[in-house]
N, C-alpha and C positions, 0 to 999 in steps of 0.2 A: 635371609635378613636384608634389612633395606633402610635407610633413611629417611626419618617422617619429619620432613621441613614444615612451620608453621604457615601450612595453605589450606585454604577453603578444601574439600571434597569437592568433585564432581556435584555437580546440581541435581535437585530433585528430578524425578521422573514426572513428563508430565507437567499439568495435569491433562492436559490433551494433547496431541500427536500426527503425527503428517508421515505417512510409511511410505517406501517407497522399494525398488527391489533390494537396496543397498544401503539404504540409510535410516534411522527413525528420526524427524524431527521433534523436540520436544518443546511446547510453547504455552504460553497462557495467554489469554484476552483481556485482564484486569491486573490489577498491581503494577508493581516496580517496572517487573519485565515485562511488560502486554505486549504483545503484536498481534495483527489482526491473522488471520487463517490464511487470504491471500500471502501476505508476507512468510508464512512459514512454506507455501507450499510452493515459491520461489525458489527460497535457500534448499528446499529439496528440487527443486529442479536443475539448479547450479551445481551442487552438488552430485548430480546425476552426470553429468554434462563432465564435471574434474573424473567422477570414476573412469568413463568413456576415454576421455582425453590420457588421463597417464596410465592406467590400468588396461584399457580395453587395446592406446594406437600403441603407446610405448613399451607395455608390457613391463612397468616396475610392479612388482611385490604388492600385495593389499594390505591394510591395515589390520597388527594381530587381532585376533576374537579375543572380545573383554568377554565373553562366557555371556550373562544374563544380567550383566551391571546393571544396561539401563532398558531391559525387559526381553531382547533375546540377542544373539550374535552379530548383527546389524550395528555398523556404527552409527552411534548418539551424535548427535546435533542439538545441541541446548540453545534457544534463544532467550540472553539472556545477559543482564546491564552489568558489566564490572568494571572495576579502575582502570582497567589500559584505554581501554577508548577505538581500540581498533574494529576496523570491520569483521575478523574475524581469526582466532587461533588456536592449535592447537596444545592439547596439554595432556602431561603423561598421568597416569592413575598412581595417584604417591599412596594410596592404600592398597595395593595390591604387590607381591613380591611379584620378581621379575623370573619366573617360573619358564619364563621358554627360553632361558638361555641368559649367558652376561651381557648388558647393555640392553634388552630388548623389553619392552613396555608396552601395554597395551593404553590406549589413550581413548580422547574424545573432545569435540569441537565444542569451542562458545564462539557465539556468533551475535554482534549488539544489534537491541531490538528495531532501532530506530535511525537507520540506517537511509536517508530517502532518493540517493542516486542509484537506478538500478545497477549502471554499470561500478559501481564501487561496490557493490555487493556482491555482482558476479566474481569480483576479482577475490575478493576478502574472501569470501567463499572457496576458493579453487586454492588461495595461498593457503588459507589453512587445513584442505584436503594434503597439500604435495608434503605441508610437515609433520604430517602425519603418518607418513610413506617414509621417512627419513628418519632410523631409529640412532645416527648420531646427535640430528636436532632435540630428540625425544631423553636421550640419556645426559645432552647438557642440560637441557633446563631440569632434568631431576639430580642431576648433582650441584648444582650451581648455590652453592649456601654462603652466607655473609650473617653474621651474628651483630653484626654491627647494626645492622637494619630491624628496624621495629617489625612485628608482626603484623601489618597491615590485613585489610582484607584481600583476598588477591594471592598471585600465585608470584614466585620469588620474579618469574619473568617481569612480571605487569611493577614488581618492585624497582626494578631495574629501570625499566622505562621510565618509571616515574619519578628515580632521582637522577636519570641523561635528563629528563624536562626540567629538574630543579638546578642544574650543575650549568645547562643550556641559558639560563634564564638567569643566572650570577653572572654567566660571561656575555651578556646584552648582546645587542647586535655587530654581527659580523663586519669585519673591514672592506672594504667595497671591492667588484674584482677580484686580480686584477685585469682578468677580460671578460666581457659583456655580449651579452645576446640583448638588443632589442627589439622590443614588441611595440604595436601599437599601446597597451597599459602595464606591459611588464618590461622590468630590465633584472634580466637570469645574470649573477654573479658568478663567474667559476674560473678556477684555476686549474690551466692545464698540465701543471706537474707538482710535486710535493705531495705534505701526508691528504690534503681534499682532492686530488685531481681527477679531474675529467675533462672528456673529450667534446672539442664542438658540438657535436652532432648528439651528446644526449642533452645539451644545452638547449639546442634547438627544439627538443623534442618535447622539453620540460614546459621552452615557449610556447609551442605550439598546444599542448593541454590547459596550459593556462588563460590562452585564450580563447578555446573552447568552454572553460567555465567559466571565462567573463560573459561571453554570450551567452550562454545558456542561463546562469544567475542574474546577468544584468539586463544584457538587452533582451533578451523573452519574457523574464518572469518580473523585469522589472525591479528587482531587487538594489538597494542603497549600496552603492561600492563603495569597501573601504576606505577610512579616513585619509586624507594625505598625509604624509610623513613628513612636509616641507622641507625637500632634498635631502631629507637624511642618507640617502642614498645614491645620489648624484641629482635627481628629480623629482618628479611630487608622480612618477610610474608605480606600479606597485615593485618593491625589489625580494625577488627569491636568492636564497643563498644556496651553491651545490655544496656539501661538507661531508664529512667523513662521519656519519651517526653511527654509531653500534647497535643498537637495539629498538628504533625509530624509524621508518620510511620519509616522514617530516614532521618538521615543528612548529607549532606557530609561537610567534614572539610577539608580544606586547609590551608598549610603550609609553609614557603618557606627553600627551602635546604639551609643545609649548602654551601657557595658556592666551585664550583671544577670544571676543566678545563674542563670537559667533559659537565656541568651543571649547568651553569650559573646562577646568583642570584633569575633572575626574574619565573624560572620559581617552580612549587608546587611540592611536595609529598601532597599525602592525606590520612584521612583514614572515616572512615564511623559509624556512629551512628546507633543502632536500636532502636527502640522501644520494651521496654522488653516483654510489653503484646499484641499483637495484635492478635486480637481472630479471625481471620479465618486462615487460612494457604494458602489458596490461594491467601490472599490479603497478609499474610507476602515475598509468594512466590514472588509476584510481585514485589511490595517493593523492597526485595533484587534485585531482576535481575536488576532493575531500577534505581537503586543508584550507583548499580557498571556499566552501560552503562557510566553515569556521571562521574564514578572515573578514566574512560580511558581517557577523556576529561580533566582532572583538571590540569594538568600541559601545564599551558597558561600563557602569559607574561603579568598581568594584577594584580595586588597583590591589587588594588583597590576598584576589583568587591565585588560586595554585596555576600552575602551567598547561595550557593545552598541550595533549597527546596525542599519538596517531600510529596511524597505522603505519 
């Protein structure tokens, strides 16, 4: 016996597929979820590349056989749009008993369609391969139940995330510091001791991504850099904050300007959360490029919307 929390099922099969020796991608080209074919036949190549990397050098454990879930022993890759908003995660099969043993669950990846930094997909990809490898992370999110929480669509994880972005977004922006990395368009807020701390040096690193996706958004593609904040932050730089998130890699925050004839009430400045620890750098790399794609985006006339999420 097992506990059926109110979460969506595993997604359809299909309707077309991208095989590969160890994985079956599952995707469509119209609808909700569309991705084009190159796009699925990526996430099966990234995916190729995570088996290799923890399976093949490190030699952890494979992911148990879900039997013929989603058409034979092969894990499932779904691309496919849900409320958390991340590049990619895994989830346990809340319909099937835990038949190989206490705690152990056989699973399966959702990976969002629309995704358009490659390398935030490589990462999204490869982190939701490793938790899937990991049948502690697998048996919290299937026990993780709160009754207090509406049934959303979405799996209890993606609920979570979604009221850290609402609880994120009551408590406004962070107090400044109190030590600073800066950049030429960022100033990285972090403290190096208490319940947020971190260390110089992943400060630096946060910097250093973040100006990577100003150049690659700004100066290449030419893209509108976020609004100024008018020193809400110490200066009109963009300010990330390193904090202690639970169930978030980052967040974005928005805020409405001051109003000015140039900048009308409705629309945002923002600035951006980290997460102080995230233990790969690949995946933090992602993270940042992925939050600040969002922060180009944030100054929209809509002071209504729910909270940006993330990976």
């Amino acid at each position: 016996a097992f506990f059926q929390g109110p979460v969506l099922d595993r997604p359809p099969p299909g309707p077309k597929f991208v095989h590969s020796k160890n994985f079956i991608v599952h995707f469509d080209t119209i609808g909700e979820h569309a991705a084009t074919r190159a796009y699925a036949e990526s996430v099966s190549v990234y995916a190729e590349h995570a088996w290799r990397l923890y399976v093949g050098r490190q030699g952890r454990t494979p992911p148990l056989s879900d039997g013929k879930l989603g058409g034979d022993e092969r894990i499932d890759i779904y691309i496919w749009r849900t409320i958390w908003g991340s590049g990619g995660a895994t989830f346990p099969d809340w319909q099937v008993p835990d038949t190989n043993g206490p705690g152990t669950y056989t699973s399966y990846i959702e990976v969002s369609p629309n995704i358009r930094d490659w390398d935030v997909l490589r990462s999204g990809v490869a982190r939701a391969f490793e938790e899937a490898l990991d049948p502690a992370s697998l048996r919290q999110r299937r026990t993780r139940v709160n009754r207090s929480i509406p049934p959303l669509s979405g799996t209890w994880e993606a609920l979570m995330t979604y009221w850290e972005g609402v609880a994120l977004a009551d408590s406004g922006r962070p107090e400044p510091g109190p030590d600073f990395v800066h950049s030429d368009n960022f100033v990285i807020h972090f403290n190096p001791g208490g319940e947020h701390a971190a260390p110089r040096a992943y400060a630096e690193s946060v910097a250093v991504y973040a100006e990577e996706a100003w150049r690659t958004q700004v100066d290449s593609l030419g893209r509108t850099p976020p609004r100024p904040d008018r020193g809400r932050g110490g200066d009109d730089r963009y300010d990330i904050y390193l904090r202690n998130l639970q169930h978030l890699n980052t967040y974005l925050g928005r805020e409405q300007h001051v109003p000015g004839p140039a900048q009308p009430d409705t629309v945002h400045a923002s600035y951006i959360i980290v997460k102080r620890d995230v233990e790969f750098w690949d995946t933090l790399r992602g993270a940042v490029l992925g939050v600040f794609d969002r922060a180009l985006k944030a100054a929209i006339p809509s002071s209504s919307e729910k909270p940006e999420k993330q990976d």
